[in-house]
N, C-alpha and C positions, 0 to 999 in steps of 0.2 A: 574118828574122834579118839580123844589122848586120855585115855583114865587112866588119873594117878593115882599108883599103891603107897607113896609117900608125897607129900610138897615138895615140887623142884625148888632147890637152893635159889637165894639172887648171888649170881655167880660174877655178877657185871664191877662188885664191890667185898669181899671176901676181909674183914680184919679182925684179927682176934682179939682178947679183953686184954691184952697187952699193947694193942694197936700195932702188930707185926700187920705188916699187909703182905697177901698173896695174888698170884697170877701176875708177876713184875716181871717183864722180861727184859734184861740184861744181857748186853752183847755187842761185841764188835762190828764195828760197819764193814771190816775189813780184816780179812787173815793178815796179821802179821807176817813180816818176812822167815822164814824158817819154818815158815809151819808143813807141820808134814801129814797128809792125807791117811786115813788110816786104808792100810792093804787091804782089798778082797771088799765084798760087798755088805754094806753095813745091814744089821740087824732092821727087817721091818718095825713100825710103831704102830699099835694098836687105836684107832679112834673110835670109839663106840656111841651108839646112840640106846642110852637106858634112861627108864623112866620121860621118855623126851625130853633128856640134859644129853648136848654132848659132854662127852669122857674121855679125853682132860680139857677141861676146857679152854687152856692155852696147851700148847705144846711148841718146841721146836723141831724141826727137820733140816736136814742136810739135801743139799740139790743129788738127787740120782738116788734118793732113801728112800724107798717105798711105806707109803701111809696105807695101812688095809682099815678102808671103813666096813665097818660093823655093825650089826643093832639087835640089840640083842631085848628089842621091845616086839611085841607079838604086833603090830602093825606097822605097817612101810613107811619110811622117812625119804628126805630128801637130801645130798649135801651138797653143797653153793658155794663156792669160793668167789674171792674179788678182789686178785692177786694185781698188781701193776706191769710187772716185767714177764710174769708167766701165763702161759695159757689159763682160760677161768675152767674150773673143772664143777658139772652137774648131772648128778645121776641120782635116778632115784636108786635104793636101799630096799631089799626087799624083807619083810618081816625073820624073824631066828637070821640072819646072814651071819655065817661065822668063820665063813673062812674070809670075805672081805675082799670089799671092792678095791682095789688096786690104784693110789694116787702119786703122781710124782711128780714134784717140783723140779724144773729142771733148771732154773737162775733162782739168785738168789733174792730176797727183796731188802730194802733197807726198811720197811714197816711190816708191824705183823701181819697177817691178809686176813681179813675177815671170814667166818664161815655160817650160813645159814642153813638153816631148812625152810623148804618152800611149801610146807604141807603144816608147820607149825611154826608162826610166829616171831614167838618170845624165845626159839632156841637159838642159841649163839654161841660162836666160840671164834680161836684163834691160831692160826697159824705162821710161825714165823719161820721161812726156808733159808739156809744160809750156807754158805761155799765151803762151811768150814765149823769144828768144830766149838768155837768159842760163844758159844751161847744157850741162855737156862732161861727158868722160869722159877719164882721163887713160891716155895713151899706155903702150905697153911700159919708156918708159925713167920714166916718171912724168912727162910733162911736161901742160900743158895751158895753154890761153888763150882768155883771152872778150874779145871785142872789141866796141866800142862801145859801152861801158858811161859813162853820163852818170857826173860829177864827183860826188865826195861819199862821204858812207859806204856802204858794203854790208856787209848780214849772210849770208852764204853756208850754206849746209850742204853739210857733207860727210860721206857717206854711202860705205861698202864690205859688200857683201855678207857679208864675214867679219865684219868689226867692227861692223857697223851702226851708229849715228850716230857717225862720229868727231869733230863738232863740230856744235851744233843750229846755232849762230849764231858763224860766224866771220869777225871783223869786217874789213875792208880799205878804208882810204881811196883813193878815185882823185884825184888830182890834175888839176885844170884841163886840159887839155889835155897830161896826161902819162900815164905807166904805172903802174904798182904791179907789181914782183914779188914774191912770195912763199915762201917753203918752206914745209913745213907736213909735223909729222912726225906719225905716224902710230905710239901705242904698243903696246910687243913684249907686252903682256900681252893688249889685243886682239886682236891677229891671233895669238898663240902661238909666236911667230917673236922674229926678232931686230928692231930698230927698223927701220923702213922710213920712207920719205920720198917725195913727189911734186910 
């Protein structure tokens, strides 16, 4: 049984009184030409399971990144994946775990992979594994940024768990050694809401 010291968030729909929406994930289907892999082995990412919410509840990873599951809740969880191109990974989680089950993506998918526990329900979250580093998830207030992205065009997708594709290919030129920012709204018929923006 899951007693809760606070109410789990609905995580499934996150937008603020500004209607920024969060957990957008933005990213390339594809490393650009020139892209260069970063040397030596990248930084694990922490997945936790507190209060029975995963934590973060999207994230992204890189193929060969180690994901260390956690749970940092006084009873045992489970975590589920339901990847398309990669192996499905499920292990149960045993209560305090803090140094972390050990998971790695080894392809990339072109969708986030879903993640559940099998002992609770209504937890859920997201996983999006990618070849390359050109991919976020955007913040509470909706904001996000990919850095080091060579010049030229990019086709992005943006993807939300509610709305599911909010854009296959959307397009953003980088400037030579400058920025691009963007808005990018997000419609009230998809999500069931009022318009949101990130």
């Amino acid at each position: 049984v899951c007693v809760f010291e606070k109410i789990p968030p609905h995580e499934n729909l996150i937008v603020a009184a500004d209607g920024a929406l969060a957990n957008v994930f933005v990213y390339l289907a594809k490393a650009p030409p020139g892209t260069r892999q970063p040397e030596g082995e990248l930084e694990p990412i922490k997945f936790d399971q507190e209060f029975c919410t995963f934590t973060p509840h999207c994230l992204v990873a890189q193929t060969e990144q180690t994901v260390l599951v956690l749970n940092s809740d006084n009873i045992a969880h489970n975590t589920h994946t339901y990847p398309n191109r990669n192996a499905g990974f499920n292990s149960a989680v045993s209560p305090g775990e803090k140094v972390g089950v050990p998971l790695v993506y080894k392809r990339s998918e072109s969708r986030p992979v879903r993640v559940t526990c099998d002992f609770h329900g209504w937890m859920g979250a997201f996983h999006l594994p990618l070849d390359h580093p050109y991919g976020v998830v955007s913040g509470e207030d909706g904001s996000f940024e990919i850095t080091d992205l060579p010049a030229g065009k990019h086709q992005f997708t943006i993807w939300h768990e509610v709305a599911g594709d909010i854009h296959k290919r959307y397009e953003v030129e980088i400037p030579v050694d400058g920025v691009a920012e963007v808005e990018i709204t997000v419609s009230a018929q998809s999500l069931e809401i009022g318009r949101a923006h990130v």
